[in-house]
BAVEXGU-285520 format. One line per field, with one value per residue (C-alpha): residue number from 1; residue in one letter; x, y, z. Coordinates in Angstrom, 1 decimal. Layout:
% residues N
seq <- [NUM  ...];
type <- [A  ...];
x <- [X  ...];
y <- [Y  ...];
z <- [Z  ...];
END
This chain:
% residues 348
seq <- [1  2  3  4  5  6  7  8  9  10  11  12  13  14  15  16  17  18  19  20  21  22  23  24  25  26  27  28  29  30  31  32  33  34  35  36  37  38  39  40  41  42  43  44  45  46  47  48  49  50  51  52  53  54  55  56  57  58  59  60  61  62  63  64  65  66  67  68  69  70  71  72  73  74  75  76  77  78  79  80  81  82  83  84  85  86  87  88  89  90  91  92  93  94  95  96  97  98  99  100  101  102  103  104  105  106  107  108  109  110  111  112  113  114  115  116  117  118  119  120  121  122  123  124  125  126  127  128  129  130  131  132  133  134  135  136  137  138  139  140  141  142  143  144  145  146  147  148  149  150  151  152  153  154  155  156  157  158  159  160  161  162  163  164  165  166  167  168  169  170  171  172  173  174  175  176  177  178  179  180  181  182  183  184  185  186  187  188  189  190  191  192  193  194  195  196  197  198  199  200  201  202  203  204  205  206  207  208  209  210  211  212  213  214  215  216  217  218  219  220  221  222  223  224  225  226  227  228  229  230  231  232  233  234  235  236  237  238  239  240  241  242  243  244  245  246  247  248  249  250  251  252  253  254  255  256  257  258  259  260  261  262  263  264  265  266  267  268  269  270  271  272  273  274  275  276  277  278  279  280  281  282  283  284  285  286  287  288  289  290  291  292  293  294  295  296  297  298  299  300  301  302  303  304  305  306  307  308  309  310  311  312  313  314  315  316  317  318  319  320  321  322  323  324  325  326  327  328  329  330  331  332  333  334  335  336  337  338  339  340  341  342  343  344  345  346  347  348];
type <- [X  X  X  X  X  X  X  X  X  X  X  X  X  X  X  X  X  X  X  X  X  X  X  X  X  X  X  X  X  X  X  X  X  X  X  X  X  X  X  X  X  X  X  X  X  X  X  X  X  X  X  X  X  X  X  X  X  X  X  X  X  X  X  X  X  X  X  X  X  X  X  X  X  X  X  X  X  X  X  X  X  X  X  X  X  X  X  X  X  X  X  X  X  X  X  X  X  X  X  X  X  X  X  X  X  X  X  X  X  X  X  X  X  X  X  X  X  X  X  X  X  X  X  X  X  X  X  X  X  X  X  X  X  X  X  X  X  X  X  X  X  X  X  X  X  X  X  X  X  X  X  X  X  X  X  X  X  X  X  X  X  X  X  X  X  X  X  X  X  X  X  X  X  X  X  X  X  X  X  X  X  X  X  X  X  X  X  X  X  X  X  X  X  X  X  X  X  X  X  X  X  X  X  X  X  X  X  X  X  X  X  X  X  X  X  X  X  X  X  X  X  X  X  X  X  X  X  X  X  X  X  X  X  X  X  X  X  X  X  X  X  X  X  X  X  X  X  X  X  X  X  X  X  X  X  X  X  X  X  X  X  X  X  X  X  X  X  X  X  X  X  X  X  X  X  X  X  X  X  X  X  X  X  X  X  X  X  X  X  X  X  X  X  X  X  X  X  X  X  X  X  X  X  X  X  X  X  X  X  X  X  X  X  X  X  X  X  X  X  X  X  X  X  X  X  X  X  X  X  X  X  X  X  X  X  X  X  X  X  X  X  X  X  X  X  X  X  X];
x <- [3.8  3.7  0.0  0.0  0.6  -1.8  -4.5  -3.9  -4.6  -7.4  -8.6  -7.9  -9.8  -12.9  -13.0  -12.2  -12.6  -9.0  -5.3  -3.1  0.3  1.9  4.3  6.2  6.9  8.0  7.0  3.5  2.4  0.2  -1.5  -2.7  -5.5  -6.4  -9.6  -12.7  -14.8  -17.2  -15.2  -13.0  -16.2  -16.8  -14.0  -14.1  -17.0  -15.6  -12.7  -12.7  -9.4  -7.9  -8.1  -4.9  -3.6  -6.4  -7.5  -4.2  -4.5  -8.0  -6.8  -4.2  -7.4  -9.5  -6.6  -5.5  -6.6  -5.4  -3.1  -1.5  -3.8  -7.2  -9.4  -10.3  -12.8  -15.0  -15.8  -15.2  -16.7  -15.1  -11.9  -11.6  -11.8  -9.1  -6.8  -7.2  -6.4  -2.9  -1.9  -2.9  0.0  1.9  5.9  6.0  8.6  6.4  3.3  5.0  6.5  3.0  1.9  5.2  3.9  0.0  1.1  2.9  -0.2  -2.1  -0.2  -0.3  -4.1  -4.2  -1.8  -3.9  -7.2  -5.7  -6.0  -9.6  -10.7  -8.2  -9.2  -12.9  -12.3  -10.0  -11.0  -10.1  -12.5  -15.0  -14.9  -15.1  -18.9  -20.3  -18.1  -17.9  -20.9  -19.5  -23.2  -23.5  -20.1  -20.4  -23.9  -23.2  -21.0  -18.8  -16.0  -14.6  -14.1  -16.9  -18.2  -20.3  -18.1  -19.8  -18.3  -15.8  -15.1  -13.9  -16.0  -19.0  -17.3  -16.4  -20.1  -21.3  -18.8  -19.8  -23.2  -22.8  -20.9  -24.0  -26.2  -24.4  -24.4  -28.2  -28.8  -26.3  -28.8  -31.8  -30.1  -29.1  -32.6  -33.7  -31.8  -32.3  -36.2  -35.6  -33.5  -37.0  -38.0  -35.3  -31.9  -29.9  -31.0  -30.1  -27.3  -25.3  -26.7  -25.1  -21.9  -21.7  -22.6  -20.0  -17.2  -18.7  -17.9  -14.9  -13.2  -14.5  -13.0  -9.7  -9.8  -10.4  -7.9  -5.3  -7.0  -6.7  -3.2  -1.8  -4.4  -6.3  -6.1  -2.5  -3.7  -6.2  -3.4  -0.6  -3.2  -4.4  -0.9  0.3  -2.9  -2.1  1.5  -0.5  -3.8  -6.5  -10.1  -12.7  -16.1  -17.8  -18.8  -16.2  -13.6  -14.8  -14.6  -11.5  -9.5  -10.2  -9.8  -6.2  -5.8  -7.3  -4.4  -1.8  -1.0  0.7  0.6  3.4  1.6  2.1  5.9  6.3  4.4  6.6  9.8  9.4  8.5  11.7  14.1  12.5  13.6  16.6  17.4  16.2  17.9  21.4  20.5  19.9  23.3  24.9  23.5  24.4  28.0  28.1  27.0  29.8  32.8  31.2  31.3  34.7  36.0  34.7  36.2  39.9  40.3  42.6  40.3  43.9  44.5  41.2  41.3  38.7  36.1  37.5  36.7  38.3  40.9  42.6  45.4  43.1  41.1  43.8  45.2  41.9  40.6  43.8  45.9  44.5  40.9  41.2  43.6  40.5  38.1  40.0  40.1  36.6  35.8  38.2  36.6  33.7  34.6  36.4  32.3  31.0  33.6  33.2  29.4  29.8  32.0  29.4  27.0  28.7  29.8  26.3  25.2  27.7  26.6  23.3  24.1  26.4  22.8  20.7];
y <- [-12.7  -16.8  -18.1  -20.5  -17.3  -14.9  -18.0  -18.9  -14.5  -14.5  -17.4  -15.8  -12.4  -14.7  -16.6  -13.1  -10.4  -9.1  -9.8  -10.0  -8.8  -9.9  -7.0  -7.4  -3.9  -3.7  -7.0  -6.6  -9.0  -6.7  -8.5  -5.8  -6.2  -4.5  -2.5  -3.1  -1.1  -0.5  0.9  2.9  4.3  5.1  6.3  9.1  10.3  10.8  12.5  14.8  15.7  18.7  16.2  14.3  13.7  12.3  10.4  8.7  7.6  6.2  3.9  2.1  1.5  0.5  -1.9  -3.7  -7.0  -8.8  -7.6  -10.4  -13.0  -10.8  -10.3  -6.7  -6.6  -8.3  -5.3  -3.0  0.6  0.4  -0.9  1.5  4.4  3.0  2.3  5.4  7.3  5.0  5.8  9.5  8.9  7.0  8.0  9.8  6.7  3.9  5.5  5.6  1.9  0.8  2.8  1.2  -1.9  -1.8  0.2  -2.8  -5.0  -3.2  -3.8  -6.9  -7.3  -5.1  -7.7  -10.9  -9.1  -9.5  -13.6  -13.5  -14.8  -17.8  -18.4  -19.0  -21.5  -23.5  -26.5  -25.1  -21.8  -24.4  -26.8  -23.7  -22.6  -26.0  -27.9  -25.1  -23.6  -20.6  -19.0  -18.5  -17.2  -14.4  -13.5  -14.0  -10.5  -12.3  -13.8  -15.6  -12.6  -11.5  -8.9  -7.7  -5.3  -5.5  -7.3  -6.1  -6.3  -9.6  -11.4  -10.0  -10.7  -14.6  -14.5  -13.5  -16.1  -18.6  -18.1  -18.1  -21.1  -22.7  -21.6  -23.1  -26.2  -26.3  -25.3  -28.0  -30.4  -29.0  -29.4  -33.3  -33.7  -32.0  -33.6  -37.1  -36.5  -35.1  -37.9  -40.1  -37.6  -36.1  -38.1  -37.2  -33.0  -34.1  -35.3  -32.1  -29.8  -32.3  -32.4  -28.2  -28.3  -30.5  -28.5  -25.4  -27.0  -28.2  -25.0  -22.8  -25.2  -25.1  -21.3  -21.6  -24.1  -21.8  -18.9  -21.3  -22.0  -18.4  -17.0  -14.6  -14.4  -15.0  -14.5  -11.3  -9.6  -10.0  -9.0  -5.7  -5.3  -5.1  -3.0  -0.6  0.2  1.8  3.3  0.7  0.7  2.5  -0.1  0.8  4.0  3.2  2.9  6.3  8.3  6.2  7.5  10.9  11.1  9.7  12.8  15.4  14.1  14.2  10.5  9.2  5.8  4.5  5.7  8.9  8.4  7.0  10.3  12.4  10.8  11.2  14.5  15.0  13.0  15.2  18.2  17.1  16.2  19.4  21.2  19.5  20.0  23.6  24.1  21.8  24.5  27.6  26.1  25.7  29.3  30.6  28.7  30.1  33.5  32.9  31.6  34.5  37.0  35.5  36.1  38.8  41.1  42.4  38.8  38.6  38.9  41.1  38.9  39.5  37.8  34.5  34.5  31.8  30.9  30.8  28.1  25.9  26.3  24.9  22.1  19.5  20.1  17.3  18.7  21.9  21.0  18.5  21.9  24.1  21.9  21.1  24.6  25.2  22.1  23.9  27.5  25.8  24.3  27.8  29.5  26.4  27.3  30.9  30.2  27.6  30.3  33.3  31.4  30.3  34.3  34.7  32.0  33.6  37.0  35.9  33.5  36.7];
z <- [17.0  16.5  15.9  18.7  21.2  19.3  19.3  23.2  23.7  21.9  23.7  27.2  25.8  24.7  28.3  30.3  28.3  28.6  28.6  31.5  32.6  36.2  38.2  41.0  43.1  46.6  48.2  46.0  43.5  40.8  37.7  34.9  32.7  29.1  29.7  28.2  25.3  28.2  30.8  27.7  27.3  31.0  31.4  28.2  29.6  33.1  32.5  29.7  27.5  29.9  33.1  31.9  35.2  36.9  33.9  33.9  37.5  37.0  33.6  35.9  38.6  36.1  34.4  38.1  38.4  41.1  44.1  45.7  44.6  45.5  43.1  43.2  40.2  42.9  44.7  41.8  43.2  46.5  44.9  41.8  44.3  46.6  44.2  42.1  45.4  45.9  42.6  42.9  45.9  44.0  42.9  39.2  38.4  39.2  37.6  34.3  34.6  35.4  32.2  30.0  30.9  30.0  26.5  25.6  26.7  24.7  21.8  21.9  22.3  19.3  17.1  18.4  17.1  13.7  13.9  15.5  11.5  11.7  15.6  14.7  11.8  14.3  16.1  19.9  18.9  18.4  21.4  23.4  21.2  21.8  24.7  26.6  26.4  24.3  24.1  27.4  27.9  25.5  26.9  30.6  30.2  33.4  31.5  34.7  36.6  39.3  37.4  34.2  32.3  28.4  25.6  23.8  19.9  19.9  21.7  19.6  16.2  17.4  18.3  14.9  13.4  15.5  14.7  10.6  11.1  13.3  10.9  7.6  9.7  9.9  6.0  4.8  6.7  5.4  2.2  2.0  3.0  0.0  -2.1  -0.7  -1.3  -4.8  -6.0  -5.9  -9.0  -10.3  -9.3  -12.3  -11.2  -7.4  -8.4  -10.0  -7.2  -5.1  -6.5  -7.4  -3.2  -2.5  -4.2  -3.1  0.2  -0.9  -2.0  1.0  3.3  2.2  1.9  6.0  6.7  5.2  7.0  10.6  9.3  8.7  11.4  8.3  4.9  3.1  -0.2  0.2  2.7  -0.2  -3.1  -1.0  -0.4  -3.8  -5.2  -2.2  -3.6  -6.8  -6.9  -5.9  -8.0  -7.1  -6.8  -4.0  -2.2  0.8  -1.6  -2.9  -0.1  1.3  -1.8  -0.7  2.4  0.9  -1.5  1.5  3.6  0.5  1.1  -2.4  -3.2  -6.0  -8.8  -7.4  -6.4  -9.6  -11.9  -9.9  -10.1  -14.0  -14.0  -12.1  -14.3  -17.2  -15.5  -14.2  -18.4  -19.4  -17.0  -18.6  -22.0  -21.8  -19.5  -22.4  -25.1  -23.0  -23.4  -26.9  -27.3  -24.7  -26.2  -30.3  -28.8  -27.2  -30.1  -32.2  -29.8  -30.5  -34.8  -35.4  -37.7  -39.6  -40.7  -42.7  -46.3  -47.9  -50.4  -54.3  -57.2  -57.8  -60.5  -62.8  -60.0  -57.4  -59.7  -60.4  -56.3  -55.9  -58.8  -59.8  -62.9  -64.8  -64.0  -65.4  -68.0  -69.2  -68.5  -70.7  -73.5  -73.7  -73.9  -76.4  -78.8  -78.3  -79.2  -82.5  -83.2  -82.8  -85.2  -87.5  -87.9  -88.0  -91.1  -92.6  -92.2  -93.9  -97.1  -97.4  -97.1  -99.8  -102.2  -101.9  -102.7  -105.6  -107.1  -106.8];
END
């Protein structure tokens, strides 16, 4: 939906209190109507849940209009009876195209509710508070159409805007004459809370031109948008128990998705690491099961061939004559040492 077209509905729901839908049916000219809170309200009350039928039949009375051009919300009573008696009549086929038809009505009342912010900063919401008398509108409860049938939620909350914005009005004039009185005493005081005003002004007129221009909030809709994807901060006590009614339901945000995508990949890795290891073990076994036991040579102790199969020529060759140097030492002391006894015994 295009702002200029949810602007121009919200504009019709301020003046009348409800959206519109012409339909043509049999030489008839019908014009549907989005019902108010009040006559929701009324209308709960009347017909409890288990009356489905009849409650059905009594919405499309209560949402006609206009049947070829005559206002029937003129003489509502006699007119809400009649009709929810034709309808009562009415073919199952042309009941249910009547209620197609107001669903989608209703849709679209509900999408243009979500520019009502960007409506009341624009200069048409406006003209129609003080050119049109917007007061009186809003508490006149006829809206243009015969009839008193209560406000409904967006003509109260483009009352309360319309109100705050009247009232900002009034304080920034109170406050230049303030400061126009203080300058005789003070002017270099008047003058810096006259310019942090001004840019005060500045900055929270620029946020509402971008709201007018979008039809709400660009910025805040992308930054609640992003937060929502994780887990948003708990400040406040709505945040609180909003977060768990969240968990009650089992709703996971992307933190969530995220945690439990891990812990899956970690299974998923474990899972193929012990499959991996079960492997190993199975082809170890298998290969164990295939030596030929008569093949095997029994353990013995290594002799000289099996040595010199095993260390190079020139290895051992060097090996053997070390150790034959030094068994030439030993026998060369032990000789030293038995002449010496010898000499010895010979002195004594």
């Amino acid at each position: 939906m295009s702002v200029e077209i949810a602007y121009n509905n919200i504009e019709n729901i301020i003046k009348y209190g409800f959206l519109t839908l012409p339909y043509d049916h049999g030489g008839y000219r019908l014009v549907l109507k989005t019902i108010t809170n009040q006559e929701y309200m009324n209308l709960r009350m009347s017909f409890p849940e288990g009356e489905r039928s009849t409650r059905d039949t009594y919405y499309l009375a209560l949402s006609t209009y206009m049947i070829n051009g005559v206002n029937v919300l003129e003489s509502r009573p006699e007119s809400t009876f009649t009709l929810n008696k034709f309808y009562k009549s009415a073919p199952y086929a042309f009941i249910k195209e009547l209620s197609t038809g107001i669903g989608k009505l209703n849709k679209e009342y509900t999408k243009s509710i979500k520019y009502l912010e960007g409506f009341c900063y624009s200069p048409r919401s406006r003209f129609l508070w003080k050119g049109l008398n917007g007061q009186h509108i809003a508490s006149s409860n006829f809206y243009g159409s015969g009839i008193g049938l209560g406000l409904n939620s967006v003509q109260e909350n483009w009352v309360i805007i319309n109100q705050n914005l009247d009232n900002e009005e009034q304080y920034e004039t109170q406050f230049n004459i303030a400061i126009m009185i203080s300058s005789s005493m003070n002017s270099k005081g008047a003058k810096s809370l006259s310019t942090s005003f001004n840019n005060k002004k500045n900055d929270l007129k620029s946020i509402r031109e971008e709201i007018c221009r979008y039809g709400y909030d660009k910025k805040r809709v992308v930054e609640e948008s992003k937060k929502s994807k994780w887990t948003a901060p708990v400040k406040t006590n709505a945040d609180l128990v909003r977060e768990l009614d969240r968990q009650m339901a089992g709703e996971k945000d992307l933190h969530d998705k995220f945690f439990d995508k891990w812990v899956a990949e970690q299974r998923s890795k474990s899972e193929e690491i012990r499959k991996a290891i079960e492997r190993k073990q199975i082809e170890y076994r298998k290969s164990l099961e295939d030596v030929d036991d008569t093949i095997v040579e029994e353990s013995r102790i290594a002799t000289k061939e099996d040595i010199e199969r095993m260390h190079s020529p020139k290895k051992f060759d060097r090996a053997l004559l070390h150790a034959n140097k030094v068994q030439e030492k030993l026998d060369f002391i032990k000789k030293i040492g038995s002449t010496v006894i010898k000499q010895e015994d010979r002195n004594d």
